[in-house]
BALOBA-1460 file (C-alpha; in Angstrom, 3 decimals):
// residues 328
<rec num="1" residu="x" x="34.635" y="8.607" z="2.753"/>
<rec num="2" residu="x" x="31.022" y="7.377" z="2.649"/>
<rec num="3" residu="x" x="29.458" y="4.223" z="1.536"/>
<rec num="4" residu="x" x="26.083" y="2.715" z="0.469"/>
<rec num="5" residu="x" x="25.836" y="0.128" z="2.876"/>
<rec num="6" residu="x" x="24.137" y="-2.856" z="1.455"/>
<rec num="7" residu="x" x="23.219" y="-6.811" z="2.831"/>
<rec num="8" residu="x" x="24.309" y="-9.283" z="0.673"/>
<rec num="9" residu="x" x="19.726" y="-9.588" z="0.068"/>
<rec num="10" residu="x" x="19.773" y="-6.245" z="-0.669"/>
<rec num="11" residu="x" x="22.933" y="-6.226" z="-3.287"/>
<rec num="12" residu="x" x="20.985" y="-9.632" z="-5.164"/>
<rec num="13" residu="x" x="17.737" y="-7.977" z="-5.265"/>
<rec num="14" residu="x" x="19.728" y="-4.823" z="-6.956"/>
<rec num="15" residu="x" x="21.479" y="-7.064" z="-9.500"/>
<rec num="16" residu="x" x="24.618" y="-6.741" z="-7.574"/>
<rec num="17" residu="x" x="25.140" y="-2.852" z="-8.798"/>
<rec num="18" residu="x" x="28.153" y="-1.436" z="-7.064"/>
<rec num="19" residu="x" x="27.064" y="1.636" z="-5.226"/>
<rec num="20" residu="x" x="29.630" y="4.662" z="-5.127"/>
<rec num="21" residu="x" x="30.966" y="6.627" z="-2.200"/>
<rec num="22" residu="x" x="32.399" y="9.598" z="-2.292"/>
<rec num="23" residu="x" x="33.590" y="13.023" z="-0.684"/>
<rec num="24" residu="x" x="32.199" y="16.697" z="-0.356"/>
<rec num="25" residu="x" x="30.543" y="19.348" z="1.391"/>
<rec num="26" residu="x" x="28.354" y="18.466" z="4.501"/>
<rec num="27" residu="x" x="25.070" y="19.829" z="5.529"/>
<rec num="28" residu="x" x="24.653" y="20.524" z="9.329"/>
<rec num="29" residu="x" x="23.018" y="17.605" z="11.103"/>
<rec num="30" residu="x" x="22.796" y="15.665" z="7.415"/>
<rec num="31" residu="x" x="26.510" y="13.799" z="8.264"/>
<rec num="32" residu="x" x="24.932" y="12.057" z="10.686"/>
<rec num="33" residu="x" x="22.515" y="10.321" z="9.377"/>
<rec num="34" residu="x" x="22.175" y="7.420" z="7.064"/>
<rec num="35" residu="x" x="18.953" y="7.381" z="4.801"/>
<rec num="36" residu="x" x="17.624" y="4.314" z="4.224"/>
<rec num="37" residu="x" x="16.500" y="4.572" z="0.343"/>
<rec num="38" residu="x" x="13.849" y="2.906" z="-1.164"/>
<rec num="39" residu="x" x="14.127" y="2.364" z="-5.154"/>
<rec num="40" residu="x" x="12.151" y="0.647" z="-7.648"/>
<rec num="41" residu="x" x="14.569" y="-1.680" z="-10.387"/>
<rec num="42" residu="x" x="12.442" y="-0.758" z="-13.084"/>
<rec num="43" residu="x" x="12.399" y="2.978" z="-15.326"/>
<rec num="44" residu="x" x="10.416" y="5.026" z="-12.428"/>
<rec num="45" residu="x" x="13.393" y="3.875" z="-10.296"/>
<rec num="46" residu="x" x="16.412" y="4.616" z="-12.507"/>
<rec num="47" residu="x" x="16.395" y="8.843" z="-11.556"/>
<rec num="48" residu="x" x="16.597" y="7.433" z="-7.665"/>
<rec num="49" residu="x" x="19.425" y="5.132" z="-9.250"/>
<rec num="50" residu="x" x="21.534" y="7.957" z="-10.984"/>
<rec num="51" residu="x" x="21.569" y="9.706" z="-7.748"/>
<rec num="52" residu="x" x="22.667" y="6.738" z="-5.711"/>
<rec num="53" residu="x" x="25.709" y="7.062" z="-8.533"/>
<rec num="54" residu="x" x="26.095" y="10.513" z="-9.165"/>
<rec num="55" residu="x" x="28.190" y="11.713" z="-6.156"/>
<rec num="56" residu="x" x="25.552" y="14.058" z="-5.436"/>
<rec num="57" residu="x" x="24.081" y="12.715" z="-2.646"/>
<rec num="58" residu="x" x="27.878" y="12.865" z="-0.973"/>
<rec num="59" residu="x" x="28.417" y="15.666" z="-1.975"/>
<rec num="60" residu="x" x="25.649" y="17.005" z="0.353"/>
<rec num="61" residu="x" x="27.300" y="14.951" z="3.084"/>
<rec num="62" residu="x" x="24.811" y="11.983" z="3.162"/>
<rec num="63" residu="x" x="25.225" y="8.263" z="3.635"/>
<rec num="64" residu="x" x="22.099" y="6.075" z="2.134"/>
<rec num="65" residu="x" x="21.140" y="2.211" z="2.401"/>
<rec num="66" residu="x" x="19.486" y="1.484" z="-0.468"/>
<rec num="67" residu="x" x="16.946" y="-1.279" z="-0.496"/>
<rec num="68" residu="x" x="15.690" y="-2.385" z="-4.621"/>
<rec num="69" residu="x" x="12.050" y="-3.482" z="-5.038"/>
<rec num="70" residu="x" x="10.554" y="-4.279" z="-8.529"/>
<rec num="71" residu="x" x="7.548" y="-1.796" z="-7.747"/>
<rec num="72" residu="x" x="7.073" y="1.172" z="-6.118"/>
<rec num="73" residu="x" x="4.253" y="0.604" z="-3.943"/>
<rec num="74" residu="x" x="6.366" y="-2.190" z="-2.482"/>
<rec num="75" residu="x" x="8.747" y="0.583" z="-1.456"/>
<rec num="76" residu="x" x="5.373" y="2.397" z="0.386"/>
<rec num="77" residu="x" x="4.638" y="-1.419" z="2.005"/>
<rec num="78" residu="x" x="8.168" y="-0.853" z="2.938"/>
<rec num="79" residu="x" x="7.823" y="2.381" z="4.896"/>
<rec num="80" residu="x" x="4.547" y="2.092" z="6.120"/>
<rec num="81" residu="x" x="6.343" y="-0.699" z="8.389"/>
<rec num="82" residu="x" x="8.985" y="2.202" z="8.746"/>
<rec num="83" residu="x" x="11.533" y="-0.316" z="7.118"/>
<rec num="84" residu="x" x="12.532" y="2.331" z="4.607"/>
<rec num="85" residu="x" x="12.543" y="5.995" z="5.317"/>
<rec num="86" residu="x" x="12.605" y="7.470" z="1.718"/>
<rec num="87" residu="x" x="11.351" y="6.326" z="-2.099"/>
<rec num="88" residu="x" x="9.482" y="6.915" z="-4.743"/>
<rec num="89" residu="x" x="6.068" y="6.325" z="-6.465"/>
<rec num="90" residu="x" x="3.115" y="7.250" z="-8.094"/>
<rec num="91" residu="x" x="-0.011" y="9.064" z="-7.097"/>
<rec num="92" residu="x" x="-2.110" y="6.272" z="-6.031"/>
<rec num="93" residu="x" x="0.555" y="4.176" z="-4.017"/>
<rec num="94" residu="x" x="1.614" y="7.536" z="-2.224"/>
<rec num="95" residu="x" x="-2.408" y="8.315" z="-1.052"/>
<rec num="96" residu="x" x="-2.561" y="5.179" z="-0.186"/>
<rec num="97" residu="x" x="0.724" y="5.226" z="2.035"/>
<rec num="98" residu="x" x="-0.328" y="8.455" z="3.360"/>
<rec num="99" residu="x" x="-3.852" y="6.467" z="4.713"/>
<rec num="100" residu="x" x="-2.057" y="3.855" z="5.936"/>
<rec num="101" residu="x" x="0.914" y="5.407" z="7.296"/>
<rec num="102" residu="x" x="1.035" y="9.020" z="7.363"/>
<rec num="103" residu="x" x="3.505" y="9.150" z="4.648"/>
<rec num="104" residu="x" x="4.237" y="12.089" z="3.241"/>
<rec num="105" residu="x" x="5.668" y="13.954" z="-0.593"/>
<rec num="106" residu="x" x="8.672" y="15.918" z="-0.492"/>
<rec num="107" residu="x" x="9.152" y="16.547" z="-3.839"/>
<rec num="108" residu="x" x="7.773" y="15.539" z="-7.821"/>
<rec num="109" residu="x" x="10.496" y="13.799" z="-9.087"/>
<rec num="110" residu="x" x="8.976" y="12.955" z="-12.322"/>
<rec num="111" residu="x" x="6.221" y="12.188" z="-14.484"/>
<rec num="112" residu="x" x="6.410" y="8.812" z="-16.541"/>
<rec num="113" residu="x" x="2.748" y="8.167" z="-17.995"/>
<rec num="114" residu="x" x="4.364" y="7.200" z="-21.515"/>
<rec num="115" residu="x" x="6.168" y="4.764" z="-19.834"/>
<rec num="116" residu="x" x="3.205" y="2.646" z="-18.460"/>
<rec num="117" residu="x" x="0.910" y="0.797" z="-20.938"/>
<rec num="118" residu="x" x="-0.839" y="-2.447" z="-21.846"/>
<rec num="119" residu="x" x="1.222" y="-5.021" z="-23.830"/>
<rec num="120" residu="x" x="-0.462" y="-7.597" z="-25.785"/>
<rec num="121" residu="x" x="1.145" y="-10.934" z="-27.087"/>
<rec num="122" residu="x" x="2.337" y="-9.835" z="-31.094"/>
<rec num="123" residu="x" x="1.080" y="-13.200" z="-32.292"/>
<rec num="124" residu="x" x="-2.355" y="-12.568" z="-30.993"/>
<rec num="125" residu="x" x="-3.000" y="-9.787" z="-33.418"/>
<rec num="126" residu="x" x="-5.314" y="-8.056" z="-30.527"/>
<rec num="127" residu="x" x="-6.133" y="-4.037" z="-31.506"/>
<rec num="128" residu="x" x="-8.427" y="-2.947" z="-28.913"/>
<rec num="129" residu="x" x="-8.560" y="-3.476" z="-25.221"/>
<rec num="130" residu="x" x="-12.307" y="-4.887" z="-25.410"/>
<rec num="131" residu="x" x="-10.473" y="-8.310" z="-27.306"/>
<rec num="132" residu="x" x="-8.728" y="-8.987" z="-23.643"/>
<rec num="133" residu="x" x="-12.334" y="-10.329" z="-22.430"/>
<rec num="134" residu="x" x="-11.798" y="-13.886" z="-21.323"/>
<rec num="135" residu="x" x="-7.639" y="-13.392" z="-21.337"/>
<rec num="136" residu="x" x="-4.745" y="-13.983" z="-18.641"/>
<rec num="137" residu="x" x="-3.664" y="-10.443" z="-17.725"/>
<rec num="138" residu="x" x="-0.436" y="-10.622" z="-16.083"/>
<rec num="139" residu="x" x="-0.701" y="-7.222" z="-13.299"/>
<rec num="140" residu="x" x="1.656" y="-6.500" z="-10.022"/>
<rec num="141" residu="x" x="-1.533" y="-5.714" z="-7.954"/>
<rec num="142" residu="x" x="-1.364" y="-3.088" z="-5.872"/>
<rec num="143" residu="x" x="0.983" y="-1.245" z="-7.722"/>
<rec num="144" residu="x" x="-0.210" y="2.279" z="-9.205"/>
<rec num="145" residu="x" x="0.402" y="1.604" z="-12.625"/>
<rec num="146" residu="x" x="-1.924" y="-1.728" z="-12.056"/>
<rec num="147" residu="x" x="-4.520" y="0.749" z="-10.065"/>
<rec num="148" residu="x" x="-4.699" y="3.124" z="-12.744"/>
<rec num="149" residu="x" x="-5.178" y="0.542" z="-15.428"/>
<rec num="150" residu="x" x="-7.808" y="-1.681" z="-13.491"/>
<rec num="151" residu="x" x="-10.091" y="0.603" z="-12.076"/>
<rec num="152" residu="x" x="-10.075" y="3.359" z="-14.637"/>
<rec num="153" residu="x" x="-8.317" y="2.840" z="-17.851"/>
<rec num="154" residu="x" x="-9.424" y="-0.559" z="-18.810"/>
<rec num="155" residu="x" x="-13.338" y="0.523" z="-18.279"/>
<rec num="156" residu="x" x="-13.259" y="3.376" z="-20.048"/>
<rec num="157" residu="x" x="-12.174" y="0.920" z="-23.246"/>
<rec num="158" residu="x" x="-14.458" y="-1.679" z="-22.707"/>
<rec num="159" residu="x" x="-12.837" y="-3.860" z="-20.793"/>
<rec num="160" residu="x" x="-14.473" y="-4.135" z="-17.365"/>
<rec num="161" residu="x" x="-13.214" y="-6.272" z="-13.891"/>
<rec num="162" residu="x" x="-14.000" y="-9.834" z="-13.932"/>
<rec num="163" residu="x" x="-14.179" y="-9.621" z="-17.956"/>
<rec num="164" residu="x" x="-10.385" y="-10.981" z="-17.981"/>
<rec num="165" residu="x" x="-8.125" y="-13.272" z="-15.659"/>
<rec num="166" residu="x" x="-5.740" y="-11.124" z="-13.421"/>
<rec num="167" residu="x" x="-2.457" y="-12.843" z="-13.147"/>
<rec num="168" residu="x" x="-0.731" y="-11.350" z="-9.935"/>
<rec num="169" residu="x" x="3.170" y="-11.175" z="-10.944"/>
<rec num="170" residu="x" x="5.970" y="-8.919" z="-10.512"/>
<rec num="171" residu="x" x="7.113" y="-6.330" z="-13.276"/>
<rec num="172" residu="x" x="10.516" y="-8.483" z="-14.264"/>
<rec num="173" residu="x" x="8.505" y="-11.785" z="-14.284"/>
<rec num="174" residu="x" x="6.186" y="-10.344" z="-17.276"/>
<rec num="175" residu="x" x="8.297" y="-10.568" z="-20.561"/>
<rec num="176" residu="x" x="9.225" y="-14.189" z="-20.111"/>
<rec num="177" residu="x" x="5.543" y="-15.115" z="-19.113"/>
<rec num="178" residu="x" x="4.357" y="-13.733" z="-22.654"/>
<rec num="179" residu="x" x="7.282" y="-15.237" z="-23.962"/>
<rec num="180" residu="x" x="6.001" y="-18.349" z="-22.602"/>
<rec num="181" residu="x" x="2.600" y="-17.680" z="-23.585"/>
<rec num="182" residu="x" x="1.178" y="-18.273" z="-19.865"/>
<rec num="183" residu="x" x="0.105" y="-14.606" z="-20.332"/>
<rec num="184" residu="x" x="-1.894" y="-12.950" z="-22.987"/>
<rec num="185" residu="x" x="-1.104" y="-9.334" z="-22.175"/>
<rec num="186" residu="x" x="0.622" y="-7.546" z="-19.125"/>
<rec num="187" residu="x" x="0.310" y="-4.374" z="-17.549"/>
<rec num="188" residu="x" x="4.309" y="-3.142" z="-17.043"/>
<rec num="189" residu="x" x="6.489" y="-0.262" z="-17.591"/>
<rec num="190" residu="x" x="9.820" y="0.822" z="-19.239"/>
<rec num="191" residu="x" x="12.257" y="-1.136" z="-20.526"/>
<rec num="192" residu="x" x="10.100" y="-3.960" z="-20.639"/>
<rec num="193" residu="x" x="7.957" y="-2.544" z="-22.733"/>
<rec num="194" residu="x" x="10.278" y="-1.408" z="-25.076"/>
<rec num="195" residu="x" x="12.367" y="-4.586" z="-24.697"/>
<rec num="196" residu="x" x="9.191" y="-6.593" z="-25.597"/>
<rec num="197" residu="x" x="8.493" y="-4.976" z="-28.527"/>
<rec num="198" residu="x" x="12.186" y="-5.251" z="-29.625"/>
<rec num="199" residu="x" x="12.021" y="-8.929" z="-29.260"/>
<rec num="200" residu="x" x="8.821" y="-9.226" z="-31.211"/>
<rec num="201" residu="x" x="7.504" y="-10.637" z="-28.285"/>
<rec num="202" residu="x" x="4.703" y="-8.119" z="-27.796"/>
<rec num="203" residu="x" x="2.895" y="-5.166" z="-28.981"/>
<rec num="204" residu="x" x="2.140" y="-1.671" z="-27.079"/>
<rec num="205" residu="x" x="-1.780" y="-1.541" z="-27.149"/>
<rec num="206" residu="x" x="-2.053" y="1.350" z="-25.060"/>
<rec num="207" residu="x" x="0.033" y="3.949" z="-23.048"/>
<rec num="208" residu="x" x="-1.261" y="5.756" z="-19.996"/>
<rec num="209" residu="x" x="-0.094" y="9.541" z="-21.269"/>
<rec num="210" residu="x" x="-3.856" y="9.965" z="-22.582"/>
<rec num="211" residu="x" x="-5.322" y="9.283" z="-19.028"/>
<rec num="212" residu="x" x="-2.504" y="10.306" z="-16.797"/>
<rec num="213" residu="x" x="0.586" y="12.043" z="-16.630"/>
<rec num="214" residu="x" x="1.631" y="9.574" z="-13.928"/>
<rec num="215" residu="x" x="4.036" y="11.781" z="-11.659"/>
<rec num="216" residu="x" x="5.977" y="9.961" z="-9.250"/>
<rec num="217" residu="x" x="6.612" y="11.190" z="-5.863"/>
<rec num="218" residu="x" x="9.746" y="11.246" z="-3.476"/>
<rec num="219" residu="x" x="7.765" y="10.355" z="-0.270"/>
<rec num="220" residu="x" x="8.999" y="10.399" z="3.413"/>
<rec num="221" residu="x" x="7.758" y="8.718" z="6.724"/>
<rec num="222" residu="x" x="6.815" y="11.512" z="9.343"/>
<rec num="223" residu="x" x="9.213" y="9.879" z="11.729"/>
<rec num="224" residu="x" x="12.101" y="10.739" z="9.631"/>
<rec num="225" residu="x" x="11.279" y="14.169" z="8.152"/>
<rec num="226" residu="x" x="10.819" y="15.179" z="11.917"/>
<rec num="227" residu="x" x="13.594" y="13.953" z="13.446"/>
<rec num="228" residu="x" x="15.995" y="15.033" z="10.254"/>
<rec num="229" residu="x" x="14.898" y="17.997" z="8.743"/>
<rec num="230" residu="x" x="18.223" y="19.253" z="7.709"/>
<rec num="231" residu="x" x="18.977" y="15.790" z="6.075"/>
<rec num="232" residu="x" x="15.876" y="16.186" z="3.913"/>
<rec num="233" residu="x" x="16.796" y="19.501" z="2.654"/>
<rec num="234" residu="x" x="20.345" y="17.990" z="1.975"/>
<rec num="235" residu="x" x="18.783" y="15.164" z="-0.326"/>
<rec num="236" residu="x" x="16.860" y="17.063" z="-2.087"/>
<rec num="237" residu="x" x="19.603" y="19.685" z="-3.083"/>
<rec num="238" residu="x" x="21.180" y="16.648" z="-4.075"/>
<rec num="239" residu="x" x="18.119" y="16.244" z="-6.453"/>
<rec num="240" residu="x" x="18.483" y="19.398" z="-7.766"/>
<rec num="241" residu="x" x="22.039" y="18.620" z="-8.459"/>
<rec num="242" residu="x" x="20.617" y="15.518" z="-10.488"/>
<rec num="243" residu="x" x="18.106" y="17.570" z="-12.015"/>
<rec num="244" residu="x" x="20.860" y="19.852" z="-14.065"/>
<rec num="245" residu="x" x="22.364" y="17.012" z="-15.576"/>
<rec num="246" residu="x" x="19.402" y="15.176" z="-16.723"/>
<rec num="247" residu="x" x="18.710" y="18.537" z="-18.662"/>
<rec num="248" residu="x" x="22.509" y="19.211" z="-19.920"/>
<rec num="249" residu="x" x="24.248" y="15.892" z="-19.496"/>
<rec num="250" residu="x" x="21.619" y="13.363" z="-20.919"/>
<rec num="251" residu="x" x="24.314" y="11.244" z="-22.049"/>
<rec num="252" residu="x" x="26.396" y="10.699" z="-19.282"/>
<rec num="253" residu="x" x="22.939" y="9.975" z="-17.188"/>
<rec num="254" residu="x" x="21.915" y="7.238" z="-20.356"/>
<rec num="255" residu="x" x="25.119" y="5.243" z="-19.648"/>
<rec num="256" residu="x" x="24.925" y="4.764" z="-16.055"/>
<rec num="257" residu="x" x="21.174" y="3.704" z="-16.231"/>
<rec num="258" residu="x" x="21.766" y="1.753" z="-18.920"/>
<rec num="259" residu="x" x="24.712" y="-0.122" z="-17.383"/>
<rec num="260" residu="x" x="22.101" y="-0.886" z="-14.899"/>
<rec num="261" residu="x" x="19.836" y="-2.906" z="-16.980"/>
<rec num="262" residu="x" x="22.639" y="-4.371" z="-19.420"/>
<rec num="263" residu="x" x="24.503" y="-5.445" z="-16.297"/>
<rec num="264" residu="x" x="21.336" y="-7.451" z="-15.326"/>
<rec num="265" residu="x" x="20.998" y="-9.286" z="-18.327"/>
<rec num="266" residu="x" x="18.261" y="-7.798" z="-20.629"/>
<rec num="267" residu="x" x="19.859" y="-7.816" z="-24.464"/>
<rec num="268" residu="x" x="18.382" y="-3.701" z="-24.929"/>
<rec num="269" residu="x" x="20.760" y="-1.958" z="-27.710"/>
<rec num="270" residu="x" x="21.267" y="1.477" z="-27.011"/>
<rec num="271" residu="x" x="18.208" y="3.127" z="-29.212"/>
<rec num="272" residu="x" x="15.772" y="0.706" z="-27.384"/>
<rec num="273" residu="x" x="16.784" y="2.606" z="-24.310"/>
<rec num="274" residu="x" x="16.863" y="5.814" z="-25.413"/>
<rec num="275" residu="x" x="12.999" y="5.511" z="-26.478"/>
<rec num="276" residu="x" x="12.370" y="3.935" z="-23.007"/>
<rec num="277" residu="x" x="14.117" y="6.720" z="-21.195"/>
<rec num="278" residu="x" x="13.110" y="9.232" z="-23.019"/>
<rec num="279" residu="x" x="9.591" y="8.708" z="-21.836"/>
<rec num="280" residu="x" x="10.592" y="9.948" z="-18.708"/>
<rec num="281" residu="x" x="10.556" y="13.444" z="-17.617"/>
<rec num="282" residu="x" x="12.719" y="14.653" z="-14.266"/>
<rec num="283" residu="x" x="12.065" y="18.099" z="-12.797"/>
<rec num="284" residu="x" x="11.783" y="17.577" z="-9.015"/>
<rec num="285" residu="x" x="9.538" y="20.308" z="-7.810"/>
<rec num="286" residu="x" x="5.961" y="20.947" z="-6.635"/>
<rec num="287" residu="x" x="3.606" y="21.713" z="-9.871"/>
<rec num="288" residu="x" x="1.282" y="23.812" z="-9.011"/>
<rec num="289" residu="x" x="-1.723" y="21.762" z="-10.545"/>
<rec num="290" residu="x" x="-0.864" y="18.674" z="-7.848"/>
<rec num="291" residu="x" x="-3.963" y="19.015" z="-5.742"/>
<rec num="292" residu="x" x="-6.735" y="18.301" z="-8.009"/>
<rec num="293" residu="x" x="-4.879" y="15.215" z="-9.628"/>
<rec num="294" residu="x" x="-4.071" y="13.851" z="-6.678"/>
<rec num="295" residu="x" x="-7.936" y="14.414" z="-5.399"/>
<rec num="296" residu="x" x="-9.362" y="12.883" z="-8.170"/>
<rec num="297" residu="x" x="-6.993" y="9.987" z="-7.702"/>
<rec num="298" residu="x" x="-8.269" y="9.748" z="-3.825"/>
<rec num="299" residu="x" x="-11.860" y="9.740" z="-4.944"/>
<rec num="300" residu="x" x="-11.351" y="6.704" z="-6.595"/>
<rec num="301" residu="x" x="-9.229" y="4.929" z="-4.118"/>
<rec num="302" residu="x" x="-12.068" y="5.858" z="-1.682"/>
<rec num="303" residu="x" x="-14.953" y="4.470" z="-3.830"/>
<rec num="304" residu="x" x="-12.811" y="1.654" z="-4.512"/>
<rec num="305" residu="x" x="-12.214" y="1.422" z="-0.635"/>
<rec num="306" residu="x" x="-8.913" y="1.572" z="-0.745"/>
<rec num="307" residu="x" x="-8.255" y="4.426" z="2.053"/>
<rec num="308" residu="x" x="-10.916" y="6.034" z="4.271"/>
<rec num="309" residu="x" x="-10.930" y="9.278" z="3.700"/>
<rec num="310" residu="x" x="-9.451" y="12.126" z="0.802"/>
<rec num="311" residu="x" x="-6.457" y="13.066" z="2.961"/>
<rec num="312" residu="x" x="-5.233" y="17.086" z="3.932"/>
<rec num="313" residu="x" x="-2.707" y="18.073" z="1.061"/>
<rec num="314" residu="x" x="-1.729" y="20.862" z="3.661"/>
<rec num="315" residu="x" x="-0.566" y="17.651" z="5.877"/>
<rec num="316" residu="x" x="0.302" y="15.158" z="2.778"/>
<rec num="317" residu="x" x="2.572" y="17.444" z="0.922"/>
<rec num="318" residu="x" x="5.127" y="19.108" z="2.485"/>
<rec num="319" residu="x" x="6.077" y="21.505" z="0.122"/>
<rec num="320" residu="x" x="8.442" y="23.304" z="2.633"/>
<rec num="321" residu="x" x="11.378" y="20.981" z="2.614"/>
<rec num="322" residu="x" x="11.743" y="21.834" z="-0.721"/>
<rec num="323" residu="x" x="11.322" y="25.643" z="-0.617"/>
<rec num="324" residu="x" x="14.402" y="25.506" z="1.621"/>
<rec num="325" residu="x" x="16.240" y="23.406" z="-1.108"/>
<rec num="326" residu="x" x="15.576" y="25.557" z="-3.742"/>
<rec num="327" residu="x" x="17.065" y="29.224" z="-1.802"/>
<rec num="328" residu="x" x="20.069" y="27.264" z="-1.718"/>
């Protein structure tokens, strides 16, 4: 038998979810190793946390320690101090990982740019991203989602930096600060955005599926993928595995994430969650059209001095790992 090994830190930060352990099939040179497994608590995060409960990752004879963050590119901060050997994020987070730490992509997981978008205060009656001139924009900085909207989306609708107050706060902060009306608007993701609307506490102004797909990245430390190759192919066939049943078990994946977020206390009825998580798409993979997104992304983090340099795909994305997956 294997377990999820978790701190008594770790278990409060992940809302005190019990994480399953299970039996099956081992992958040489996988048994040995224990992955620790970076995951974000809000919707980019919940694939990464139907895996930790599927079985699948046992299956392939793998033990993880999973550490929950509210953001993704606190999961890169994570590894970059090689705290964390594996988790997910967007483009931006992942270049900027790469610059900082040599971090590398092992796989797509998913693309969630519906999920991302601008949420305004209902009672404000604001239409248009130029009205947030002057207002309290609550944004976890640093985060892609934050990146994306800052630098590119909220210029391109009239709404330049320094026009607004950036409130630095973390995703599951952001619905009670509009509640409380110390915010005006907040930059989040899925459920909250869904939840806020629900509650009638806010309105979606904008989505990010116009300007970006958003896909999120299963990214590695070059420590680990060198020392444990045959682990990494192991995890990701247990990806694969979790692939097949978002496609033909949708239901049985809704309930377990969903127990996730009802277990922590948000009041979400089932339909509410179904629109959130349907704004998700899972297909881990390597699309073919990868390099010129992620370039364009790197020009900006470069003008925006954010990294040094565009980095080498051919080194950034390790596309082999995956290969071997897929052949089974």
């Amino acid at each position: 038998m294997t377990i999820h090994g978790v701190n008594r830190r770790q278990m409060l930060a992940a809302g005190g979810a019990t994480l399953l352990a299970g039996t099956g099939a081992r992958s040489a040179g996988a048994a040995e190793v224990t992955i620790r497994q970076g995951y974000q608590t809000n919707i980019w995060g919940m694939p990464t946390y139907y895996l930790m409960k599927s079985g699948y990752l046992e299956k392939h004879g793998l033990k993880t320690e999973d550490f929950a963050v509210p953001s993704g590119n606190l999961t890169m901060q994570q590894m970059v101090a090689r705290q964390v050997d594996l988790g997910t994020y967007a483009g931006p987070s992942f270049i900027i990982g790469h610059d900082k730490g040599g971090l590398v992509a092992i796989a797509q997981i998913e693309t969630v740019g519906a999920t991302g978008a601008m949420v305004v205060r209902k009672d404000l009656g604001i239409k248009s991203m130029a009205e947030l001139k002057g207002k309290k924009i609550a944004n976890q900085t640093g985060s892609s989602i934050g990146n994306i909207f800052v630098d590119q989306v909220c210029p391109a609708n009239g709404l330049k930096k320094g026009e607004f107050q950036e409130v630095r706060m973390d995703v599951n902060n952001m619905m009670a600060a509009m509640a409380a009306k110390t915010v005006d608007a907040m930059i989040n993701v899925e459920p909250y955005n869904a939840i806020a609307e629900t509650e009638g506490i806010g309105t979606i102004l904008m989505n990010l599926s116009k300007y970006d797909k958003v896909p999120v990245f299963m990214a590695a430390t070059p420590d680990f993928v060198q020392k444990n190759p045959d682990a990494v192919v192991a995890y990701l066939k247990a990806w694969l595995d979790a692939k097949k049943d978002f496609k033909n078990n949708p239901k049985k994946v809704s309930d377990v994430i969903y127990s996730f977020f009802t277990s922590k206390g948000y009041k979400m009825d089932e339909k509410t969650f179904q629109a959130a998580m349907g704004r998700v798409e899972v297909d881990p993979g390597f699309p073919t059209d990868l390099v010129p997104y992620l370039t364009h992304h790197a020009e900006v983090l470069v003008q925006e001095k954010k990294i040094k340099a565009i980095p080498d795909w051919k080194i950034a994305l390790r596309t082999d790992f995956m290969k071997k997956a897929q052949k089974g």
